[in-house]
C-alpha positions as CSV (number, residue, x, y, z in Angstrom):
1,X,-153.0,-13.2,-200.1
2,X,-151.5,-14.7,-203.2
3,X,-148.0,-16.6,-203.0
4,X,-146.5,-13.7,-205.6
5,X,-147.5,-11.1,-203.0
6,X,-145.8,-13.1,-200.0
7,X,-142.7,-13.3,-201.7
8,X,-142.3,-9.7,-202.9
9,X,-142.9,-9.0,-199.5
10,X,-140.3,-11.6,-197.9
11,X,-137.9,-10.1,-200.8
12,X,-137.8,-6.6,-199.8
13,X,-134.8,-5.5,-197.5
14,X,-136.7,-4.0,-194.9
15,X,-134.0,-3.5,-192.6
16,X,-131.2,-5.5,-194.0
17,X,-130.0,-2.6,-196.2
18,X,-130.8,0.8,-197.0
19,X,-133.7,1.7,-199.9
20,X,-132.8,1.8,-203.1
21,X,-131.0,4.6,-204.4
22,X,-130.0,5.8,-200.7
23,X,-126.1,5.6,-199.5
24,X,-124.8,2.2,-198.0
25,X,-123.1,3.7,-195.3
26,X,-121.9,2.0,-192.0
27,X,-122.1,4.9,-189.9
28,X,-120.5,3.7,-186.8
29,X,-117.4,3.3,-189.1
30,X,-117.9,6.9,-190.6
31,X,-117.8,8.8,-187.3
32,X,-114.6,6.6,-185.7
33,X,-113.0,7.6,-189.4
34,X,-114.5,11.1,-189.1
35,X,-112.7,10.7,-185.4
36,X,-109.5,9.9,-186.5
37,X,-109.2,11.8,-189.6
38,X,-109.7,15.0,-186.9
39,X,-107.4,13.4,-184.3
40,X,-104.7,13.0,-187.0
41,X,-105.0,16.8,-189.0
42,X,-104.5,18.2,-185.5
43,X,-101.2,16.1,-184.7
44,X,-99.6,16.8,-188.0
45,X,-100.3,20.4,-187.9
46,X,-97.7,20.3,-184.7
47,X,-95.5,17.2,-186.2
48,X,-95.1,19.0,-189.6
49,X,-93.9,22.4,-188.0
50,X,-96.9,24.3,-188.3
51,X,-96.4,24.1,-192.1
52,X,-99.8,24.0,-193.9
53,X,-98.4,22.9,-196.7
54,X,-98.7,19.3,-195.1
55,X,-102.1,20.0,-193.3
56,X,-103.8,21.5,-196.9
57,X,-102.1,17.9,-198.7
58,X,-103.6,15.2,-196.1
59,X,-107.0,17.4,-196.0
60,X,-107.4,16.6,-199.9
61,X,-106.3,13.2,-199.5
62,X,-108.6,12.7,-196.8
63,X,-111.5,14.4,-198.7
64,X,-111.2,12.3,-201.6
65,X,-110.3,8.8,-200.1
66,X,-114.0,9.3,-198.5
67,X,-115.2,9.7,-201.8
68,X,-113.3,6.6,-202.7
69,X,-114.6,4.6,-199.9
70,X,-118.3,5.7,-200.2
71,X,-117.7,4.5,-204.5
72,X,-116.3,1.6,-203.4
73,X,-119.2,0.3,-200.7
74,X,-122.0,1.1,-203.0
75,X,-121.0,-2.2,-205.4
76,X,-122.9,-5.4,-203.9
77,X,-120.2,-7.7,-202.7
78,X,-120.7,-10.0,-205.2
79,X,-119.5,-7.5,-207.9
80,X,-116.5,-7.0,-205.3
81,X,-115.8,-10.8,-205.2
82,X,-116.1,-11.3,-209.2
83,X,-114.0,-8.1,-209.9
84,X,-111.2,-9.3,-207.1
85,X,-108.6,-10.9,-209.8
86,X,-108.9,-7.7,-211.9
87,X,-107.8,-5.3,-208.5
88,X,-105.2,-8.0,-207.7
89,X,-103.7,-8.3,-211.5
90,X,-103.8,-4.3,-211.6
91,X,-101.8,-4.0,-208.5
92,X,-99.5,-6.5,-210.6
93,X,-98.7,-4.7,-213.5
94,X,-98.3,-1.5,-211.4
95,X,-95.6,-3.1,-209.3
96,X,-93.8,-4.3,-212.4
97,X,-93.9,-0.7,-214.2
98,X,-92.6,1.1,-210.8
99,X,-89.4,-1.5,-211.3
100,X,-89.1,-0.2,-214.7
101,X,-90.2,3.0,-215.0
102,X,-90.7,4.1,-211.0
103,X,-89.0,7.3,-209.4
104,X,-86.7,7.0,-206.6
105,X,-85.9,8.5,-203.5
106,X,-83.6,7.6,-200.8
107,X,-82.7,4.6,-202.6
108,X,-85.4,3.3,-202.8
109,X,-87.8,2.7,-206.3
110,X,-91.1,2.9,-205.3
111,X,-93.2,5.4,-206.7
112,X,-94.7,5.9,-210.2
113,X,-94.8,9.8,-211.2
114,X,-98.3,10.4,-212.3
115,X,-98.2,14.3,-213.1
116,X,-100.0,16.3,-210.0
117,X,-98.9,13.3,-207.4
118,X,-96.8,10.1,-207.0
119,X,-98.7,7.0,-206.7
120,X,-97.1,3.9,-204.4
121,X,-98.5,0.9,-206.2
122,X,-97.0,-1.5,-203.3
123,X,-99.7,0.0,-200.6
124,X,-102.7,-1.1,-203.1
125,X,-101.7,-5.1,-202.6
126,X,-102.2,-4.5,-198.8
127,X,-105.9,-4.5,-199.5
128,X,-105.2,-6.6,-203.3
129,X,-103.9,-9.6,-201.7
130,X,-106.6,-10.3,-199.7
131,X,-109.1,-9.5,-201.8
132,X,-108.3,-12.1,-204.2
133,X,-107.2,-14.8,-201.8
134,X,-111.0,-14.1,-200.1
135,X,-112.5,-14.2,-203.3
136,X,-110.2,-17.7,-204.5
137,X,-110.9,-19.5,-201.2
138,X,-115.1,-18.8,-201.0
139,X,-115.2,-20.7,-203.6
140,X,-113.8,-23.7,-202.5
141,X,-113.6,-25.9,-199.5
142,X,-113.3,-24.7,-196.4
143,X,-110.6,-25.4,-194.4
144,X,-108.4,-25.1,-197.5
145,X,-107.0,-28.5,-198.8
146,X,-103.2,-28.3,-199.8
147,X,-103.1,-27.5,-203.2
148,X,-105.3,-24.2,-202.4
149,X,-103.1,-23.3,-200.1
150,X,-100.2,-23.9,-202.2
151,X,-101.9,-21.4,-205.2
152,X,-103.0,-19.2,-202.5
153,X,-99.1,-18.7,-201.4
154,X,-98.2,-18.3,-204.7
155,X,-101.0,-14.9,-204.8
156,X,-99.1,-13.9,-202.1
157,X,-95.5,-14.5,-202.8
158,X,-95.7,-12.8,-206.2
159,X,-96.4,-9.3,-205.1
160,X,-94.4,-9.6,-201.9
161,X,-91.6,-10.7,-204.1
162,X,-91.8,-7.5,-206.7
163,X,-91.9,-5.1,-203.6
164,X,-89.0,-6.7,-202.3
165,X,-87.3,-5.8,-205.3
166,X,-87.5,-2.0,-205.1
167,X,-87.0,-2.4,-201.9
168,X,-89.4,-2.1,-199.4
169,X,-89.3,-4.9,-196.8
170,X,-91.7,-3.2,-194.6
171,X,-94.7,-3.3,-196.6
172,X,-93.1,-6.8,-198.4
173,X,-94.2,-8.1,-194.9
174,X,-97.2,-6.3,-194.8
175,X,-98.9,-7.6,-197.7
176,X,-97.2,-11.3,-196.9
177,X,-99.1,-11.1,-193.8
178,X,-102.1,-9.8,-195.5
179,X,-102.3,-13.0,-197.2
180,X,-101.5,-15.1,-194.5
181,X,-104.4,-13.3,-192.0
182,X,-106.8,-14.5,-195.2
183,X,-105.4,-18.3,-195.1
184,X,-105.6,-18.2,-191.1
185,X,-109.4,-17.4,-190.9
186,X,-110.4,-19.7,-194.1
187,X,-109.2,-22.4,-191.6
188,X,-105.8,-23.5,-192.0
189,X,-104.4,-26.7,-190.2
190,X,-102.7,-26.3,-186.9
191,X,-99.9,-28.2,-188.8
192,X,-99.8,-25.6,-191.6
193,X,-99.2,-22.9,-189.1
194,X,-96.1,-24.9,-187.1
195,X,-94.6,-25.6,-190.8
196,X,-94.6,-21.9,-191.5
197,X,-92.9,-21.0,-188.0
198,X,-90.1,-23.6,-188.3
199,X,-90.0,-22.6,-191.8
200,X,-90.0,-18.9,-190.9
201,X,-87.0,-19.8,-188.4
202,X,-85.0,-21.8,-190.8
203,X,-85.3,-18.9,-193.3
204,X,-83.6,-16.9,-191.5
205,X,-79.6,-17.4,-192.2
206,X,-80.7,-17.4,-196.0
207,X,-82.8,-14.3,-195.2
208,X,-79.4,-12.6,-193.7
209,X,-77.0,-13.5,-195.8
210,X,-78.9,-13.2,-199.4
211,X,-81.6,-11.1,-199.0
212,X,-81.3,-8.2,-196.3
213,X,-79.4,-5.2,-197.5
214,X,-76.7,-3.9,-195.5
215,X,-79.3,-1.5,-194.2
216,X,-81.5,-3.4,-193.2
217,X,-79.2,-6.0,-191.2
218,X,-78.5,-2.5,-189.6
219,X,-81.8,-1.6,-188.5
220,X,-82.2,-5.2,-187.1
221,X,-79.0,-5.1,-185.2
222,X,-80.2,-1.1,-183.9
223,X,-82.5,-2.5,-182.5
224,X,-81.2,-4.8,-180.3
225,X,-78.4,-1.9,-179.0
226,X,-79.7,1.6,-180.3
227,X,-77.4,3.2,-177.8
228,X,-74.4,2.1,-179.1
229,X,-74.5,4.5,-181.9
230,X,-76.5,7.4,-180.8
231,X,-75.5,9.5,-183.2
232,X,-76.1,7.5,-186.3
233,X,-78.0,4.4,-187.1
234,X,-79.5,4.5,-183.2
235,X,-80.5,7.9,-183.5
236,X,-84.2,7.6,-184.8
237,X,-84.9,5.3,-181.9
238,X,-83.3,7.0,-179.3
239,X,-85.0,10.3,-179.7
240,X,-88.5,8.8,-180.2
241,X,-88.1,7.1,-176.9
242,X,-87.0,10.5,-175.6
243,X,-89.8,11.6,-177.1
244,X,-92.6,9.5,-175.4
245,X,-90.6,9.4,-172.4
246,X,-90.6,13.3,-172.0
247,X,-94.6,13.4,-172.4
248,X,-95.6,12.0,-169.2
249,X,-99.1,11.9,-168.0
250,X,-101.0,14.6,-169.6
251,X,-97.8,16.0,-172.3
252,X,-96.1,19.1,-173.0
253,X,-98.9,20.9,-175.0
254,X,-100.1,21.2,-178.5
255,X,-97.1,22.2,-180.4
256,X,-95.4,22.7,-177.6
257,X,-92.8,19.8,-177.6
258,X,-89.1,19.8,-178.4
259,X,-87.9,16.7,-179.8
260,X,-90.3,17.5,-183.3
261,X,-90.2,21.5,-183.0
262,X,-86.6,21.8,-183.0
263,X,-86.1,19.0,-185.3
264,X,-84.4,16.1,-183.2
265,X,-87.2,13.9,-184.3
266,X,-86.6,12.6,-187.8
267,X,-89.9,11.6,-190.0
268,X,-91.9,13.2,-187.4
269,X,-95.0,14.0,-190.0
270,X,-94.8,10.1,-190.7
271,X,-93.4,7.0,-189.4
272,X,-92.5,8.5,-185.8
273,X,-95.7,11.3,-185.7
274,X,-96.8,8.5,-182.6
275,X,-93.7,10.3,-180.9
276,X,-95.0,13.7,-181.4
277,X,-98.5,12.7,-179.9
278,X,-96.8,11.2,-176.7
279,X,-94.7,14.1,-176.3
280,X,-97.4,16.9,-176.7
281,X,-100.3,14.7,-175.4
282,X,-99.1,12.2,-173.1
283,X,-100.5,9.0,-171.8
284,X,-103.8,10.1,-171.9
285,X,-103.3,11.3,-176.0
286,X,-102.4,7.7,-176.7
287,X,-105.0,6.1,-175.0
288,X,-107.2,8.3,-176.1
289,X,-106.0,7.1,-180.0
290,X,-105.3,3.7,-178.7
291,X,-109.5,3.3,-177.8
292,X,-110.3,5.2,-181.3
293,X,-108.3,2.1,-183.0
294,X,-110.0,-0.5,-180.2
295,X,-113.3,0.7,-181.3
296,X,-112.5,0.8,-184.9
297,X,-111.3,-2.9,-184.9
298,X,-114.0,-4.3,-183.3
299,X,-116.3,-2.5,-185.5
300,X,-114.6,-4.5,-188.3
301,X,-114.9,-7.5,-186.3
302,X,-118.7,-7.5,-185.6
303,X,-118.8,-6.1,-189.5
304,X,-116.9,-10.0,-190.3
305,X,-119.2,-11.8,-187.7
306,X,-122.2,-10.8,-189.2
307,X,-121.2,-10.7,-192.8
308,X,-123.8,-12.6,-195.3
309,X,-121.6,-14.1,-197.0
310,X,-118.0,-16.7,-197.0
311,X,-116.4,-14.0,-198.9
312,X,-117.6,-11.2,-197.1
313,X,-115.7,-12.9,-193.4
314,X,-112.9,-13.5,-194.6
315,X,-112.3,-10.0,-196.9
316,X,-113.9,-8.3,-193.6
317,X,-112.4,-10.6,-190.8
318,X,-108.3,-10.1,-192.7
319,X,-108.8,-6.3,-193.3
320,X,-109.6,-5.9,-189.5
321,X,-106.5,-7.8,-188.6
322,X,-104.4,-6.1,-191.0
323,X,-105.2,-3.1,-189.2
324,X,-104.4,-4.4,-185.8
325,X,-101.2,-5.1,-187.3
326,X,-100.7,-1.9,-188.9
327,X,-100.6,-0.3,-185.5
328,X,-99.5,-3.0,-183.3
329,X,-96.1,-2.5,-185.9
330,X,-95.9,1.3,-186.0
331,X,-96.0,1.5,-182.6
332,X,-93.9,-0.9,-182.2
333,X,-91.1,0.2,-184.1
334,X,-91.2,3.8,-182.9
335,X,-90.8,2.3,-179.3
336,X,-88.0,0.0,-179.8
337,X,-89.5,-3.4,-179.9
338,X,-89.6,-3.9,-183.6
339,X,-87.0,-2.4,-186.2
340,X,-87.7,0.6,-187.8
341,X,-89.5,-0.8,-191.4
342,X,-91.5,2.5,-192.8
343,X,-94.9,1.5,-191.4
344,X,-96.9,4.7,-191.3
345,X,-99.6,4.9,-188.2
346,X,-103.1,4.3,-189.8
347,X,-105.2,7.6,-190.4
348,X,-102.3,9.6,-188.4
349,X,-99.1,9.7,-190.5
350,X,-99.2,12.1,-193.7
351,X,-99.0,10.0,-197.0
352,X,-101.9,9.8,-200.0
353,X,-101.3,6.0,-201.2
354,X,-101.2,4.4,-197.8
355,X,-104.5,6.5,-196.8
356,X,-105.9,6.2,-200.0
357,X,-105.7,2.0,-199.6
358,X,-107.1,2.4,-196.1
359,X,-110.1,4.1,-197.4
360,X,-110.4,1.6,-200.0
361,X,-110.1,-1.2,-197.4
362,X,-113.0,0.8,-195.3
363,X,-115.6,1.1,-198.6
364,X,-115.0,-2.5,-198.9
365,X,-116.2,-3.3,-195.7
366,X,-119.0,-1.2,-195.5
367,X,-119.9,-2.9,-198.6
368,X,-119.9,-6.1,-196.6
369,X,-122.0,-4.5,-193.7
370,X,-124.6,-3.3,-195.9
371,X,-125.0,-6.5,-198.0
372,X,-128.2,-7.5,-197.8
373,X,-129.4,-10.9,-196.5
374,X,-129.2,-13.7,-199.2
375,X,-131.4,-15.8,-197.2
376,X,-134.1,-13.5,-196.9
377,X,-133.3,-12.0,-200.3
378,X,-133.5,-15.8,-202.1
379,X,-136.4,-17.1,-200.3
């Protein structure tokens, strides 16, 4: 056998990816999606009042953030990594158009009015931030020497800063700790991480008194005594705790519960729709999404783990994280140990830009878990 022959063999992906021209899919991901996307039509159908107005809207989301995801994973990493300032500089110039030409509401300026939808461009940095700090710290030493940390603050204190502007605190922190989840796996110093926390904590006061709006310093201080005003800022939290409270073991039955039928339950079909579940479902409902989101995560863990490349763990490793956190705050808030912030509930809540960045997120690392072997590939 001639050398040329043993190394078109050696090159072919065998089992490493799928032949060319076929789907890179990761199909343990696609059914625990598939799971969810099921799990969640069925709960807003009861949170949204039977309305299928809701129900019809989150199908075509759904439909076409798979179509999204499955564009987005057939790109090689490597285009990913290259194209990563492009994503992050578009999510840029969107944030600055919503502050000068964005639509309001309750507010709040957050949206730009596309025609047939509204598009949140503040959601897109949740996946934008890390993208580009994965794609600036591959490229360089790992652990991160100061000066990349320094530039890699910057990538994330620029968009955190616009969305604070519109405002929109809650996903201002998410895409803030985005970033950070990036830095934290590239390596970063032990001493680093205590400067941030004391920095964190002596933030605070200026955070309070210069920062926070009046509602938000209300939402913080709800939380801490929600029953001191039942009837006004404590009212959200009260009634979602009612709410999982009154769903017990096995719940109330689909549709069947009364804080979100008869309309006690504010922002039921979004940020609180975890209430619904516990009311109609139970404790068994929520475990049952609670190991749907287990599963899920530590798919994208073992997707990180085994990822070919330094960019492919750390875009892979921060986007499983970020959806730890995604939940760990939703839920969270809608039982009283975080303020309320406008985090939806991954795959659950109704809303097209925060699903639609999900999905994105998801192509992405299916992308990573059908990258082939380099090794292999280069020998």
């Amino acid at each position: 056998m001639q050398n040329s022959d043993f190394v078109r063999r050696m090159q072919s992906p065998g089992g490493d990816r799928k032949k060319s021209g076929s789907m890179h899919i990761d199909f343990p991901l696609l059914v625990l999606l598939c799971a969810l996307c099921v799990f969640g039509l069925m709960v807003l159908y009861s949170a949204g009042g039977q309305d299928l107005f809701y129900i019809k809207r989150q199908a075509t989301f759904m439909v076409v953030g798979f179509f999204v995801m499955f564009a987005v994973a057939q790109f090689e990493v490597r285009y990913w990594e290259k194209w990563a300032f492009v994503f992050y500089g578009l999510g840029l110039f969107l944030l600055v158009a919503v502050l000068l030409f964005g639509v309001g509401a309750k507010g709040a300026q957050r949206w730009l009015d596309i025609g047939f939808t509204r598009l949140q461009p503040a959601e897109f940095m949740k996946v934008g931030v890390p993208l580009m700090l994965a794609a600036y710290l591959s490229k360089r030493f790992i652990p991160p020497t100061l000066k990349h940390i320094s530039w890699g603050m910057v990538m994330i204190l620029l968009p955190a800063a616009l969305i604070m502007r519109q405002p929109d605190l809650g996903t201002a922190l998410l895409v803030f700790v985005s970033g950070f989840l990036t830095l934290f796996l590239a390596g970063l110093g032990v001493r680093y991480l205590v400067f941030t926390f004391l920095t964190s904590i002596a933030a605070i006061p200026i955070m309070w008194n210069f920062v926070l709006r009046d509602y938000q310093k209300q939402r913080i201080l709800t939380l801490l005594t929600p029953e001191q005003d039942k009837l006004g800022s404590g009212w959200n939290i009260v009634q979602s705790k009612t709410a999982i409270g009154s769903g017990g073991l096995n719940g109330k039955g689909w549709t069947e519960g009364t804080q979100s039928q008869l309309n006690f339950l504010p922002e039921s079909h979004t940020d609180f729709i975890i209430a619904v579940l516990a009311e109609e479902f139970g404790l068994i409902g929520i475990l049952t999404l609670l190991a749907l989101y287990a599963l899920l995560i530590a798919r994208c863990s073992f997707i990180a783990l085994n990822a070919q490349s330094q960019f492919g763990r750390l875009l892979a490793g921060s986007l499983g994280l970020l959806f730890f956190i995604y939940v760990f705050v939703n839920m969270g808030m809608v039982s009283g140990i975080l303020p309320v912030v406008g985090a939806p509930l991954p795959m659950i809540s109704y809303g097209g830009t925060a699903l639609l960045t999900l999905f994105i997120g998801f192509g992405l690392l299916m992308a990573i878990s059908t990258e082939p072997n380099r090794m292999r590939k280069n020998f």
